[in-house]
HTML snippet that shows the backbone in 3Dmol.js (N, CA, C, O; Angstrom):
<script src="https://3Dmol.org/build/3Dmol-min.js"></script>
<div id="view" style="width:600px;height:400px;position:relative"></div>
<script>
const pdb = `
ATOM      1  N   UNK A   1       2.082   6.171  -7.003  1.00  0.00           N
ATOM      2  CA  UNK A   1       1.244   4.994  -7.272  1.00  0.00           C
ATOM      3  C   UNK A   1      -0.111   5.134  -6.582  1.00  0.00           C
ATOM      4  O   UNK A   1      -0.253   4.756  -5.419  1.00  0.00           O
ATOM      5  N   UNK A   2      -1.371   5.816  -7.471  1.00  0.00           N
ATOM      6  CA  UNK A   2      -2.096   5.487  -7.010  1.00  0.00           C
ATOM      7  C   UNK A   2      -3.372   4.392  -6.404  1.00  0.00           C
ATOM      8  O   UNK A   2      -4.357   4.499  -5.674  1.00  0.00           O
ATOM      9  N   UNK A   3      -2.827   3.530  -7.027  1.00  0.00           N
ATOM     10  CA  UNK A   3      -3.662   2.066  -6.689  1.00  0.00           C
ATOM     11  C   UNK A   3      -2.629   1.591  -5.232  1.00  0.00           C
ATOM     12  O   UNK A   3      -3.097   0.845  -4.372  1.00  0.00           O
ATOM     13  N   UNK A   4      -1.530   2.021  -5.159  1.00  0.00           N
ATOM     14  CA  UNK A   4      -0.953   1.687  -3.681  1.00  0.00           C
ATOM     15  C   UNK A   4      -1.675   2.027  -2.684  1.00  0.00           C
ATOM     16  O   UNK A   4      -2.182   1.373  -1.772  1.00  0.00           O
ATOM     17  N   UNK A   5      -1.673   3.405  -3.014  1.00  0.00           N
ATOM     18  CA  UNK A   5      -2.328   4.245  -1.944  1.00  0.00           C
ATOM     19  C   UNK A   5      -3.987   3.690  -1.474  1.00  0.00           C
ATOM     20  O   UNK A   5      -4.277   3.316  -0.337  1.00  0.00           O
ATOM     21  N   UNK A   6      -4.603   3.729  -2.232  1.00  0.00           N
ATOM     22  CA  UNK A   6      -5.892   3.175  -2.427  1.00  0.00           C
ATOM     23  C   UNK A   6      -5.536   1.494  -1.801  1.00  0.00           C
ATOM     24  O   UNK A   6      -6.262   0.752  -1.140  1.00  0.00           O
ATOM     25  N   UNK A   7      -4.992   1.412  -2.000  1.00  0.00           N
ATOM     26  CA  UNK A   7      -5.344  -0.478  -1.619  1.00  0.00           C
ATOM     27  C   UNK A   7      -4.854  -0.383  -0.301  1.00  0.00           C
ATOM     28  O   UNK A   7      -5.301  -1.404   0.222  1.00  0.00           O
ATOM     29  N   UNK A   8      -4.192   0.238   0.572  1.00  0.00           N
ATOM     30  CA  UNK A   8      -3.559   1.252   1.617  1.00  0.00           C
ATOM     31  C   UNK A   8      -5.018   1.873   2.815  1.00  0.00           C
ATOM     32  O   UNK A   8      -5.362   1.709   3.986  1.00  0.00           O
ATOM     33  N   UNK A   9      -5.449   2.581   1.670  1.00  0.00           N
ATOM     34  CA  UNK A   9      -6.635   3.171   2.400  1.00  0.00           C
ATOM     35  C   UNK A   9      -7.841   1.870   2.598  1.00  0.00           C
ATOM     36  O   UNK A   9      -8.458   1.607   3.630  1.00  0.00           O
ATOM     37  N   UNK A  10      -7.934   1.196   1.291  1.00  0.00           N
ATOM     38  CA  UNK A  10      -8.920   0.491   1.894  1.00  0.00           C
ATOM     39  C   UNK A  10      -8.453  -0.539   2.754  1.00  0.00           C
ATOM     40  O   UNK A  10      -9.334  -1.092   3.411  1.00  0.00           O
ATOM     41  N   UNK A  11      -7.173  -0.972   2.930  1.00  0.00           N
ATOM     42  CA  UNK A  11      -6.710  -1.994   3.927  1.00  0.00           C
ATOM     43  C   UNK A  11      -6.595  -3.284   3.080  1.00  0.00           C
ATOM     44  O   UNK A  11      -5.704  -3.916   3.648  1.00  0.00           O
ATOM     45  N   UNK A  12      -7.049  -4.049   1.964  1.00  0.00           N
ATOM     46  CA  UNK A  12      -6.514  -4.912   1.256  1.00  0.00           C
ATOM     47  C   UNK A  12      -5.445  -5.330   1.803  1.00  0.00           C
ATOM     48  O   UNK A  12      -4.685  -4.473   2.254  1.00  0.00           O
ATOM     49  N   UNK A  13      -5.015  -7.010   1.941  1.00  0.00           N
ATOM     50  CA  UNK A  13      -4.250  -7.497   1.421  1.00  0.00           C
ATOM     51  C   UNK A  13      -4.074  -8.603   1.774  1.00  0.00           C
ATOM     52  O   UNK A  13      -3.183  -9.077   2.479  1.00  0.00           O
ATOM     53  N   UNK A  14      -5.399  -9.310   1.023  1.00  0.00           N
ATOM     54  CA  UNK A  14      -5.317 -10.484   0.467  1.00  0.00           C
ATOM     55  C   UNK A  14      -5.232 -10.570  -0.761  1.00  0.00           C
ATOM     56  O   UNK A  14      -5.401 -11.746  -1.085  1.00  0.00           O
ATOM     57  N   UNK A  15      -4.924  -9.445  -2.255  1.00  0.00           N
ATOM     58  CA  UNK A  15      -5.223  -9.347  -3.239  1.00  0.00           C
ATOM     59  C   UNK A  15      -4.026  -9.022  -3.278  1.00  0.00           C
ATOM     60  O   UNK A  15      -3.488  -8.408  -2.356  1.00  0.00           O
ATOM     61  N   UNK A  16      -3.346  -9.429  -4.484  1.00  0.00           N
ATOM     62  CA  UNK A  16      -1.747  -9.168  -5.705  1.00  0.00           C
ATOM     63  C   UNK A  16      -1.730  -7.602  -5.063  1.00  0.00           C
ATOM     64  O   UNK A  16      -0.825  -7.333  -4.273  1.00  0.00           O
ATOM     65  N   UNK A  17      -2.562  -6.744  -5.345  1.00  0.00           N
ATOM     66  CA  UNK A  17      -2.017  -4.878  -4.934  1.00  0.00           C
ATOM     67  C   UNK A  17      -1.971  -5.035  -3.600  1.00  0.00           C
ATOM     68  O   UNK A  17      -1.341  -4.132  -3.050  1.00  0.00           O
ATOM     69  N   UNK A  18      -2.403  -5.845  -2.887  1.00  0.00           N
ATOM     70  CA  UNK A  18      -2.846  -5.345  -1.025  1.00  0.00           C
ATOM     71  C   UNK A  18      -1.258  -5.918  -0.996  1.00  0.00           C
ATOM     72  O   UNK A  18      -0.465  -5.065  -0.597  1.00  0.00           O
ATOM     73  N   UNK A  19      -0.674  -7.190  -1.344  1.00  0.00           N
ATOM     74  CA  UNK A  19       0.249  -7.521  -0.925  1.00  0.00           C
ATOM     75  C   UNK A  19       1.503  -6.846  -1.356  1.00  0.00           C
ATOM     76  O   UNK A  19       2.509  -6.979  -0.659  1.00  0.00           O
ATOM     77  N   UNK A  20       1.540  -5.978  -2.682  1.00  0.00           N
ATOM     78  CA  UNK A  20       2.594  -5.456  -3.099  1.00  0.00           C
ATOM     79  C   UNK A  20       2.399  -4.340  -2.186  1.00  0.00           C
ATOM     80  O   UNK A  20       3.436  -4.209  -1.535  1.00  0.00           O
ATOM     81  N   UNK A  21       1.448  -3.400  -1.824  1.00  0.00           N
ATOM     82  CA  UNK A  21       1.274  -2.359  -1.216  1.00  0.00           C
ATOM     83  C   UNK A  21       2.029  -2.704   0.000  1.00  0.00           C
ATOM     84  O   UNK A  21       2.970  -2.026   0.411  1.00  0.00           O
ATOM     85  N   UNK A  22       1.526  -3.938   0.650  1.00  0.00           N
ATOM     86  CA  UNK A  22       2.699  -4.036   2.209  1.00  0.00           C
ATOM     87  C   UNK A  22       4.116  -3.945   1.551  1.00  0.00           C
ATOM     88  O   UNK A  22       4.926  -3.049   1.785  1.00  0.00           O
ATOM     89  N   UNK A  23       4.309  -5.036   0.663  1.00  0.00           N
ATOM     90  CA  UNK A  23       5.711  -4.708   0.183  1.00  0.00           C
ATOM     91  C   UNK A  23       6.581  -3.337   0.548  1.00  0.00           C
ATOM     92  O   UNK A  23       7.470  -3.101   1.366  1.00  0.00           O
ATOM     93  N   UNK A  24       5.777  -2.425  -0.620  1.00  0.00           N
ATOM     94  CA  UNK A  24       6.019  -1.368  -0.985  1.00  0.00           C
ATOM     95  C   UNK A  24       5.908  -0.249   0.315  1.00  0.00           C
ATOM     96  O   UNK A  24       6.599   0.769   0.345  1.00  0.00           O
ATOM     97  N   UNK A  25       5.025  -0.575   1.269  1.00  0.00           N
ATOM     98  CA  UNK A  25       5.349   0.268   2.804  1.00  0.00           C
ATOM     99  C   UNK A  25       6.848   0.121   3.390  1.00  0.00           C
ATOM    100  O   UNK A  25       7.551   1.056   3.774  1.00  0.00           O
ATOM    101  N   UNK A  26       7.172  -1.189   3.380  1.00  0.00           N
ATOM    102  CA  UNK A  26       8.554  -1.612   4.047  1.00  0.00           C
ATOM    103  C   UNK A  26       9.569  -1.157   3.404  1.00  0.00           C
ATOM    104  O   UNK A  26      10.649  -0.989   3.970  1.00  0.00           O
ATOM    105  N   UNK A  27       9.358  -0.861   1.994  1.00  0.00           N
ATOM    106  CA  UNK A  27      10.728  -0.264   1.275  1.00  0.00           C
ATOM    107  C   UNK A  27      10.587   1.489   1.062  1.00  0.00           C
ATOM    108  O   UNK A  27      11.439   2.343   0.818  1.00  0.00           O
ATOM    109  N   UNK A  28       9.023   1.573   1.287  1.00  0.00           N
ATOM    110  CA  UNK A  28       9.119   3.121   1.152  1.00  0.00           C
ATOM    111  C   UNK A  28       8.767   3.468   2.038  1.00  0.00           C
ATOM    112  O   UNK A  28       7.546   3.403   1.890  1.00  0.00           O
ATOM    113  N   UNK A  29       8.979   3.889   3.100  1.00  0.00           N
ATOM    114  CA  UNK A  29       8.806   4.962   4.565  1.00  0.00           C
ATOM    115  C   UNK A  29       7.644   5.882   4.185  1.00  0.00           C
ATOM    116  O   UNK A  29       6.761   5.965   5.040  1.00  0.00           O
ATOM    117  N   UNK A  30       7.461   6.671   2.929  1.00  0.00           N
ATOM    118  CA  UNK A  30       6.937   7.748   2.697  1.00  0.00           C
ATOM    119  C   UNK A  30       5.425   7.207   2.582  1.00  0.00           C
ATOM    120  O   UNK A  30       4.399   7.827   2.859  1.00  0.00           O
ATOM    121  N   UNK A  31       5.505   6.377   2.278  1.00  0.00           N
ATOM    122  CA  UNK A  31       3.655   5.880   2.010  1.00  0.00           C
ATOM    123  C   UNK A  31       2.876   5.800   3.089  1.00  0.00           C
ATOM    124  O   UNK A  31       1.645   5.754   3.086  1.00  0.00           O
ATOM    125  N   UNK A  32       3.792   5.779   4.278  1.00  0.00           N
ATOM    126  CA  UNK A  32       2.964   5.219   5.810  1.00  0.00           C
ATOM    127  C   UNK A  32       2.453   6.944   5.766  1.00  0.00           C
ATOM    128  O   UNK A  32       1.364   7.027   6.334  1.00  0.00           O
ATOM    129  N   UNK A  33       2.830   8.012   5.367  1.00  0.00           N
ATOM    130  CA  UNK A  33       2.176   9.601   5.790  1.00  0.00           C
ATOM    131  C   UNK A  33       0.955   9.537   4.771  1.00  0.00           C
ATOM    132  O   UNK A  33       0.007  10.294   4.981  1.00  0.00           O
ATOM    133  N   UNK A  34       0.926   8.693   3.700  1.00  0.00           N
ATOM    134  CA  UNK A  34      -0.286   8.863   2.707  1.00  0.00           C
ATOM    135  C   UNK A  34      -1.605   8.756   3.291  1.00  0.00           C
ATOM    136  O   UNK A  34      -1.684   7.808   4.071  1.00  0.00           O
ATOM    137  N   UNK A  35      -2.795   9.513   3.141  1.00  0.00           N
ATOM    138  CA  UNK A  35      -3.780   9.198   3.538  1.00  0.00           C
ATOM    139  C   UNK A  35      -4.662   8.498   3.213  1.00  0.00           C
ATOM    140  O   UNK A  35      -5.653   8.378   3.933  1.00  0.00           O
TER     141      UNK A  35
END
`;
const viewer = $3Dmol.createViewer("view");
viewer.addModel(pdb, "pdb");
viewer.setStyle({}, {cartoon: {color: "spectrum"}});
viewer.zoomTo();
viewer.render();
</script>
């Protein structure tokens, strides 16, 4: 998912992706190594 990653890098999340992106850290371990 690259809009995860990206909303990740830019730090978002006050926006629908910034908040699924935290979501999506807590269930996927692997995203916290993404740059």
């Amino acid at each position: 998912m690259p809009e995860v990653a990206a909303a990740i890098a830019r730090g978002t999340d006050d926006t629908d992706l910034g908040l699924r992106s935290a979501r999506t850290l807590r269930r996927v371990p692997n995203y916290r190594f993404i740059p």
